[in-house]
C-alpha positions in Angstrom: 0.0 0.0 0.0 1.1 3.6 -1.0 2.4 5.8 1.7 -0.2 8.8 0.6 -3.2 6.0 0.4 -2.5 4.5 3.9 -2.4 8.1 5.3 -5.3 8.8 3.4 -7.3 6.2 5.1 -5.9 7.0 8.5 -7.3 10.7 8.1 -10.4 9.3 7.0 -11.5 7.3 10.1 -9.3 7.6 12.9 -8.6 11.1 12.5 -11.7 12.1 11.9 -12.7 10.3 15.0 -9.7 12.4 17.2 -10.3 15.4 16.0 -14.2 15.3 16.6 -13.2 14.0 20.7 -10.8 17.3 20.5 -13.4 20.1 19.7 -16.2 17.8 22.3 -13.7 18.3 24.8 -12.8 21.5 23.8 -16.5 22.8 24.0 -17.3 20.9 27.5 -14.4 22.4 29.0 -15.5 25.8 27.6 -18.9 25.5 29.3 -17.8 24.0 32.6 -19.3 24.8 35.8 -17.6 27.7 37.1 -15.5 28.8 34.1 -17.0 31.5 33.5 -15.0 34.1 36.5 -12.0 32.5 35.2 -12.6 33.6 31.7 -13.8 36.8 32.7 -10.4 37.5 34.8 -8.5 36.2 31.3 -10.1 38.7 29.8 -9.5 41.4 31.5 -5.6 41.1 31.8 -4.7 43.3 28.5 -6.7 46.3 30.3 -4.6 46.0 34.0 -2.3 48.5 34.3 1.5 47.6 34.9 3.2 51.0 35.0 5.7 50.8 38.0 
């Protein structure tokens, strides 16, 4: 079997499959239960001020 046709069918099924569990997981750690101050004190950190 060709290199490109074996990689092919990797992409195909098994990296299809891994990439759909990434963004899942992605999304329900997103939406966690209590994520929400964190992201709100991540978002705020470019508007601090620093000046010593």
């Amino acid at each position: 079997m060709e290199t490109y046709t074996a990689m092919r069918h990797f992409a195909d099924s098994w990296g299809l499959l891994a990439m759909t569990l990434f963004f899942v997981g992605a999304v329900l750690f997103a939406f966690r239960p209590g994520s929400r101050a964190k992201a709100e004190e991540a978002a705020r950190i470019p508007f601090e001020d620093n000046r010593k």
